[in-house]
VEXLO-915528 format. One record per residue (C-alpha): x, y negated, z negated; residue number from 1. Coordinates in steps of 0.25 Angstrom, whole numbers, plus 5000, padded with zeros to 4 digits. Each point is the difference from the previous one (the first is absolute). Example, Ala and Ser with C-alpha at 12.3 -4.5 7.8 and 13.67 -1.06 7.14 Angstrom:
BEGIN
<X: 5049 | Y: 5018 | Z: 4969 | badren: 1>
<X: 5006 | Y: 4986 | Z: 5002 | badren: 2>
This chain:
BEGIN
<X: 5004 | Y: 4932 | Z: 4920 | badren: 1>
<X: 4991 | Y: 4996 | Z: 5013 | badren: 2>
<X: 4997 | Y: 5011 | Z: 5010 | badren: 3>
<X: 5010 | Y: 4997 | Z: 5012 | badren: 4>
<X: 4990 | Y: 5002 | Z: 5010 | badren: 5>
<X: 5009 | Y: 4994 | Z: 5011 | badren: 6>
<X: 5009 | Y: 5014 | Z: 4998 | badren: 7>
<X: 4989 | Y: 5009 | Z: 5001 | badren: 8>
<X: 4994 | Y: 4993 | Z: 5012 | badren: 9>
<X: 5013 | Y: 5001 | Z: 5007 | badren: 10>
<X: 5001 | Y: 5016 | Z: 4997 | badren: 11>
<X: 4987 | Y: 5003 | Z: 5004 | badren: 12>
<X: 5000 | Y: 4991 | Z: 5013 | badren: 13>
<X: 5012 | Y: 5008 | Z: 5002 | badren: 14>
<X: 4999 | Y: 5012 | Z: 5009 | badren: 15>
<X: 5008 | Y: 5012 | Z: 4995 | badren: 16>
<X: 4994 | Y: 5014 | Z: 5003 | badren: 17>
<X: 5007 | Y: 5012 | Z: 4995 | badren: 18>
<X: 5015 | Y: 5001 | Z: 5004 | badren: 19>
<X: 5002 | Y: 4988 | Z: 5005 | badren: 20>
<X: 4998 | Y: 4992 | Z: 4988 | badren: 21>
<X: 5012 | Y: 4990 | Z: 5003 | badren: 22>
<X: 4993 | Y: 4988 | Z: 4999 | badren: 23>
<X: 4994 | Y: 5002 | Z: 4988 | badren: 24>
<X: 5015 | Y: 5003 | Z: 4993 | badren: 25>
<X: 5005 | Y: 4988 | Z: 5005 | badren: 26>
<X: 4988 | Y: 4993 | Z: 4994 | badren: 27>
<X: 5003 | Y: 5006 | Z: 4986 | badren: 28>
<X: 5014 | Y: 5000 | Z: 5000 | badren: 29>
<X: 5001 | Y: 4983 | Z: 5001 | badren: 30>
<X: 4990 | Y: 4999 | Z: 4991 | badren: 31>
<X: 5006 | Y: 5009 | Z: 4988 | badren: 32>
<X: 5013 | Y: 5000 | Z: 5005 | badren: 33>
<X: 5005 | Y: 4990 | Z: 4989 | badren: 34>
<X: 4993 | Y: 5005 | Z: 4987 | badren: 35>
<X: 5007 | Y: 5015 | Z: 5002 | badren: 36>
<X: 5014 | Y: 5006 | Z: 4999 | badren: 37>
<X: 5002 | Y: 5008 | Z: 5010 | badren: 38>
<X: 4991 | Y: 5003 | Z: 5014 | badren: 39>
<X: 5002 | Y: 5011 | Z: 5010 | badren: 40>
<X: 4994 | Y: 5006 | Z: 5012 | badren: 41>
<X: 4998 | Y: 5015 | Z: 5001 | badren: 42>
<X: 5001 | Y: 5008 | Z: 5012 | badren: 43>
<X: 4985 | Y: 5002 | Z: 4999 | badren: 44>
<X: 4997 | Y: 4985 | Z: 5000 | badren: 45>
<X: 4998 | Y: 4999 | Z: 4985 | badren: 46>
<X: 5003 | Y: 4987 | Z: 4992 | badren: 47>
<X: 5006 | Y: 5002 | Z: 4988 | badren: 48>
<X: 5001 | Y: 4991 | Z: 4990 | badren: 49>
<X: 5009 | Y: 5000 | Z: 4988 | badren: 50>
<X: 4998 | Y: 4992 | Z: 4988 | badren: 51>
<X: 5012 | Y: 5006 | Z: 4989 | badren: 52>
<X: 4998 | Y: 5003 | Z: 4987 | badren: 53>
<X: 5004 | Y: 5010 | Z: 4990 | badren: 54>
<X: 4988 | Y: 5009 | Z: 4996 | badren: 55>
<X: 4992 | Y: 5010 | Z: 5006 | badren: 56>
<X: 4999 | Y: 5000 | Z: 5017 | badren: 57>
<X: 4985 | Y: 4994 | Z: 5003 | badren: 58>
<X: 4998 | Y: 5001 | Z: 5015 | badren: 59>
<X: 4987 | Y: 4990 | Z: 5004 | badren: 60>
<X: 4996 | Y: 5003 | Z: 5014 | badren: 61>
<X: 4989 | Y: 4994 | Z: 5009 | badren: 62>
<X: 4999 | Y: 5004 | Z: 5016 | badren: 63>
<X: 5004 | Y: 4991 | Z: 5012 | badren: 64>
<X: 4992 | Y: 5005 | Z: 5011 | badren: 65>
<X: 4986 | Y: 5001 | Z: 5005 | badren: 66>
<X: 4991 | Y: 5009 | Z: 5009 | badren: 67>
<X: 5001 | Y: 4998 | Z: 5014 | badren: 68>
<X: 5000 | Y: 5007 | Z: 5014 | badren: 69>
<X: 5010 | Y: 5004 | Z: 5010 | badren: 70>
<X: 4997 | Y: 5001 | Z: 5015 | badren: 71>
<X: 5001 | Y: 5013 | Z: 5004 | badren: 72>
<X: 4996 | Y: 5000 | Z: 5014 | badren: 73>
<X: 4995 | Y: 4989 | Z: 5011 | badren: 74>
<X: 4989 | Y: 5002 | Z: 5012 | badren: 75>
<X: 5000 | Y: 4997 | Z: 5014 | badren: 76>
<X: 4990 | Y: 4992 | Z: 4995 | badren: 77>
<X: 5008 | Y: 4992 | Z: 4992 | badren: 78>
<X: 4994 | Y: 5005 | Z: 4987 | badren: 79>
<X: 5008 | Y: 5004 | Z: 4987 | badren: 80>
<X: 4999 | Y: 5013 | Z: 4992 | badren: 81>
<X: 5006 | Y: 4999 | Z: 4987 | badren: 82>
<X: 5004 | Y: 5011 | Z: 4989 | badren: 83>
<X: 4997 | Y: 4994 | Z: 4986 | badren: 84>
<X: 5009 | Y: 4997 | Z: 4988 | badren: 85>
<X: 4993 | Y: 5001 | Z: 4988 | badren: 86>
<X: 4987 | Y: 5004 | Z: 4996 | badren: 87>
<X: 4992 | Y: 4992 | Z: 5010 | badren: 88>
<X: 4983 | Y: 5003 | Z: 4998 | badren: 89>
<X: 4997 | Y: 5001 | Z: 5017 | badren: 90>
<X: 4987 | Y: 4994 | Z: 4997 | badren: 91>
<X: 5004 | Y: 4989 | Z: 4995 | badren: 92>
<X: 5012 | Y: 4996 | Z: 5012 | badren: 93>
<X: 4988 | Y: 4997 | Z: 5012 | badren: 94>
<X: 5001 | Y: 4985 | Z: 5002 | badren: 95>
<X: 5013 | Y: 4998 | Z: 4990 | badren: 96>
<X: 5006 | Y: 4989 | Z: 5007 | badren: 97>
<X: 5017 | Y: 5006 | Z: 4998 | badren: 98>
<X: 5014 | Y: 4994 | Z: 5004 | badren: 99>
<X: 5012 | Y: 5005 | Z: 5004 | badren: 100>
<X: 5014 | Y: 4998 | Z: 4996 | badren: 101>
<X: 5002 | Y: 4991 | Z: 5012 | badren: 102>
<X: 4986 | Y: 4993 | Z: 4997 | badren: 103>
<X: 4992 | Y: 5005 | Z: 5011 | badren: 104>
<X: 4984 | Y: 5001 | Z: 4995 | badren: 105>
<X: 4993 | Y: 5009 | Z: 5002 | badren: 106>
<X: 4987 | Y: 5007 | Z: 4993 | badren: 107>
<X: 4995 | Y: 5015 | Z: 5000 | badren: 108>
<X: 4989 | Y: 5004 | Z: 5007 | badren: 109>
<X: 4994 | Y: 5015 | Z: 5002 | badren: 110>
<X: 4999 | Y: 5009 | Z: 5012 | badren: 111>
<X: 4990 | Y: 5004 | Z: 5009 | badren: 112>
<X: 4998 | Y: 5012 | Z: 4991 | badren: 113>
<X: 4996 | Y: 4993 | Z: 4990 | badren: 114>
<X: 4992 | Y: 4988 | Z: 5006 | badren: 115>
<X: 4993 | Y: 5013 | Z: 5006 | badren: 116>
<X: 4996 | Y: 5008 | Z: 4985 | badren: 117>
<X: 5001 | Y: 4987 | Z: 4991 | badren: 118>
<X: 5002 | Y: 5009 | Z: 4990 | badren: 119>
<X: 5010 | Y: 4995 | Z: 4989 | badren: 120>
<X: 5001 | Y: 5012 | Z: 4993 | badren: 121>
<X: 5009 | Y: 5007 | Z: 5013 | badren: 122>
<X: 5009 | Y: 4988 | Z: 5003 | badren: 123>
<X: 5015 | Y: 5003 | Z: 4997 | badren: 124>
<X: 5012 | Y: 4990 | Z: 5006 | badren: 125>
<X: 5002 | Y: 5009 | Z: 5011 | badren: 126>
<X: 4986 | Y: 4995 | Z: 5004 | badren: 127>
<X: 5004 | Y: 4985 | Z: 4998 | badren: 128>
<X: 5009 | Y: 4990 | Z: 5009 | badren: 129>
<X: 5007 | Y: 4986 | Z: 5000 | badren: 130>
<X: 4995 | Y: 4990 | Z: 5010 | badren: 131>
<X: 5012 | Y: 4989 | Z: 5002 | badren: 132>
<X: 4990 | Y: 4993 | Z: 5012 | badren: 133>
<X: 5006 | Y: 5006 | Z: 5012 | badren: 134>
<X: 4997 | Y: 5009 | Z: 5010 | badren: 135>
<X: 5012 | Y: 5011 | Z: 5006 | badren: 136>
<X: 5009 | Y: 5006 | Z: 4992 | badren: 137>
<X: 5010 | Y: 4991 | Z: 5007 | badren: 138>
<X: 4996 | Y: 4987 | Z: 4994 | badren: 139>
<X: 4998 | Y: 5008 | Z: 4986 | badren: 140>
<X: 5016 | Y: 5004 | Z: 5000 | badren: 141>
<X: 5004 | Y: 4985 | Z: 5002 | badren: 142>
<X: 4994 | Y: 4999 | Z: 4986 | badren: 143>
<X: 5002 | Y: 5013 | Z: 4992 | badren: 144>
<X: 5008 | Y: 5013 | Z: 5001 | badren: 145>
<X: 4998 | Y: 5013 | Z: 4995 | badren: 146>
<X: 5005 | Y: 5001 | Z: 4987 | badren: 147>
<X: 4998 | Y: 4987 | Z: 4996 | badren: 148>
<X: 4991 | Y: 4996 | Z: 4986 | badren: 149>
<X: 4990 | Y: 4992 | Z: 4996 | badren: 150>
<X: 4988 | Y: 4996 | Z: 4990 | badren: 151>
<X: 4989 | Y: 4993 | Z: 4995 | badren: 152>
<X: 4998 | Y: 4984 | Z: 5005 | badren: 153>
<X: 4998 | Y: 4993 | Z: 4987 | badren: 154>
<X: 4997 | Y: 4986 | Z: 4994 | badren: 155>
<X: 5003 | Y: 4998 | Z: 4986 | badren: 156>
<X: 4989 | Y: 4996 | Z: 4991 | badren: 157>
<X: 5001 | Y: 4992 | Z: 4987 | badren: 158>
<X: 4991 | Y: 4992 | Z: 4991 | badren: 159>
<X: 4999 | Y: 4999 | Z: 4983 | badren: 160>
<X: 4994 | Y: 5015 | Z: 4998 | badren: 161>
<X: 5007 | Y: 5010 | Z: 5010 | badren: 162>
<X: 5010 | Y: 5000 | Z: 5013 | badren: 163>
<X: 4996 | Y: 5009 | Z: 5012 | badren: 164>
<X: 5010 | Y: 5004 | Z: 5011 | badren: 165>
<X: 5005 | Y: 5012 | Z: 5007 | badren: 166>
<X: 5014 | Y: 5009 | Z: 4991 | badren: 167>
<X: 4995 | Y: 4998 | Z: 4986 | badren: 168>
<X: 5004 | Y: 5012 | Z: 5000 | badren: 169>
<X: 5012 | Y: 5000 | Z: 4995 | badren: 170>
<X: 5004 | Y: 4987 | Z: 5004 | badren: 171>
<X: 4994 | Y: 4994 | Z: 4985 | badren: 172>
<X: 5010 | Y: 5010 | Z: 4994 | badren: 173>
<X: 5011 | Y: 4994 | Z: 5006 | badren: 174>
<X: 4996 | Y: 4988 | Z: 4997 | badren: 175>
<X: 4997 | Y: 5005 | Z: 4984 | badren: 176>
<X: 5013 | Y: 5005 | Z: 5001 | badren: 177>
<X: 5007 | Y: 4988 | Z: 5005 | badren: 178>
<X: 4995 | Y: 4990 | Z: 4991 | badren: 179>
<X: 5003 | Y: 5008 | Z: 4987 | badren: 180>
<X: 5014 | Y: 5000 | Z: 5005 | badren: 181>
<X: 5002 | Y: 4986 | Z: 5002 | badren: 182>
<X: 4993 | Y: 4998 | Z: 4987 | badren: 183>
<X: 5012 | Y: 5005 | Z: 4993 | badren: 184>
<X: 4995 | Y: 5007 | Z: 4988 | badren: 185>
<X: 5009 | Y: 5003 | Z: 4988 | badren: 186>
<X: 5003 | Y: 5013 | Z: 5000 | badren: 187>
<X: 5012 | Y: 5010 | Z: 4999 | badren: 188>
<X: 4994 | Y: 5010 | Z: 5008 | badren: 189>
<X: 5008 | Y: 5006 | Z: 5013 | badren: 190>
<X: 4989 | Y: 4996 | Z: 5009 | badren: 191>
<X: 4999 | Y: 5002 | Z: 5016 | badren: 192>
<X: 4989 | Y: 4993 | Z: 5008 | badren: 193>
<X: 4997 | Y: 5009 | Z: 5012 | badren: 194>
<X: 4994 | Y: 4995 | Z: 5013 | badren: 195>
<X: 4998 | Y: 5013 | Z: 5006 | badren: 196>
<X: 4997 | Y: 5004 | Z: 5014 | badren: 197>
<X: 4991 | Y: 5010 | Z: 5008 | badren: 198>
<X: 4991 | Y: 5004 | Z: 4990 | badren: 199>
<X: 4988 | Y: 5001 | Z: 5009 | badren: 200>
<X: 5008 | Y: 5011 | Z: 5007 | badren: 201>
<X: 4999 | Y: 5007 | Z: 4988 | badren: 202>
<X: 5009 | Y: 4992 | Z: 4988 | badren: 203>
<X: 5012 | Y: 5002 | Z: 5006 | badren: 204>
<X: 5009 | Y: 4988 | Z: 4995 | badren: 205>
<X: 4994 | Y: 5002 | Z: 4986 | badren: 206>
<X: 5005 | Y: 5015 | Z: 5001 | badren: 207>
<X: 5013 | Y: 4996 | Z: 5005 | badren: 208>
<X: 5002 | Y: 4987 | Z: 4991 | badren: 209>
<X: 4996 | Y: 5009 | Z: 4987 | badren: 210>
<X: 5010 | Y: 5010 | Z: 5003 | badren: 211>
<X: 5011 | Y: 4990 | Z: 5002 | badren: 212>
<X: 4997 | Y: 4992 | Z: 4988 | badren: 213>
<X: 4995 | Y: 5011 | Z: 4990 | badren: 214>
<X: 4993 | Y: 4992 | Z: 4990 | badren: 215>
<X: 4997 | Y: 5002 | Z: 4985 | badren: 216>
<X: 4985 | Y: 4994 | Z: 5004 | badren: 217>
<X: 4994 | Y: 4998 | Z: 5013 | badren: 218>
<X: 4987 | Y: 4991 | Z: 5004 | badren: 219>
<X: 4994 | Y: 5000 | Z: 5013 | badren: 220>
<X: 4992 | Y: 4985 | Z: 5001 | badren: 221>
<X: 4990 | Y: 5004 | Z: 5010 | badren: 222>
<X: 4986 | Y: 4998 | Z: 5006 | badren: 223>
<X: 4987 | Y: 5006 | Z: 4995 | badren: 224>
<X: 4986 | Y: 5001 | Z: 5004 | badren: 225>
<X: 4991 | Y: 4991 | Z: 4992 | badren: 226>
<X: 4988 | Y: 5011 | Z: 4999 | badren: 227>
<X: 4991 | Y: 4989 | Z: 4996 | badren: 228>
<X: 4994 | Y: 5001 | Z: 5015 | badren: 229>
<X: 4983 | Y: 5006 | Z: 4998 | badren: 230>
<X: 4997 | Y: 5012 | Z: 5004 | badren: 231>
């Protein structure tokens, strides 16, 4: 079966941080919604869907959102603070080029503080701020608000040997995850294909989604670190 790279393009140029993961649902529930039985919605914002049989229950579940920020404070100098979601490495953020919900642009760049010491080893978010190009906070509140969220600015990479982009993880899982539905296997397994939400805020929709379903057998299709980096 050739790899439907146009799918897994479309879910990682897809924004969806952690709770507002609507975008990517829809993206999966038109793509699957024709090789399953039955799909629902949870009140947490898990996909759920169900492809019956009569043996045992097999719940296969891959995660719809992807780290990001949320603005948590703006400065008369039209500056943004932002509290993370996810694990964000703060050394890694200064000049990230990010986007909003809205598709404003922005990119991080660290404080005084920092551009005083240089020293990487005492930066933390608090210490790190959006510039959207404008000068008052005026002009930034035409663009954001508090409360809105963002993430990473991305262009998605693909030649013969590797694909590089931004919401690998988990968006490869969903993708996993949607392609073994629509390939129909044979099977008379009771099996559930679970597209779960908020997990960077602590696995919250595969808690939920496990709990509703209780399955015989369940499998998490997930991101790893390679560990074939030196050093």
């Amino acid at each position: 079966m050739k790899l439907n790279t146009e799918l897994f393009k479309k879910l990682c140029d897809t924004v969806g941080v952690s709770s507002n993961e609507d975008k990517i649902r829809e993206i999966i529930e038109k793509d699957i919604k024709d090789y399953v039985d039955e799909i629902k919605i949870d009140v947490l914002g898990n996909l759920i869907a169900h492809k019956k049989g009569k043996g045992k229950k097999i719940m296969l579940a891959g995660h719809m959102d992807q780290i990001g920020f949320m603005v948590s404070e703006i400065t008369e100098d039209g500056f943004i603070k932002f509290s993370p979601i996810g694990g964000l490495i703060p050394f890694t953020l200064i000049s990230q080029r990010v986007v909003f919900d809205n598709d404003t642009i922005g990119v991080i760049v660290p404080g005084n503080d920092f551009e005083k010491s240089g020293k990487l080893s005492e930066l933390n978010v608090d210490g790190l701020f959006i510039d959207i190009g404008v000068s008052s906070k005026k002009d930034a509140e035409a663009k954001v608000s508090v409360g809105d969220l963002g993430t990473f600015e991305s262009t998605f990479y693909e030649d013969d040997e590797k694909i590089i982009t931004r919401a690998i993880d988990d968006r490869v899982g969903c993708f996993v995850l949607a392609e073994v539905a629509k390939a129909n296997v044979d099977t008379d397994m009771d099996v559930y294909y679970v597209f779960t939400a908020q997990e960077e805020l602590g696995i919250r929709g595969a808690k939920t989604s496990a709990f509703g379903i209780n399955p015989d057998l369940a499998v998490a299709v997930d991101i790893t670190p390679s560990g074939d980096a030196p050093g």
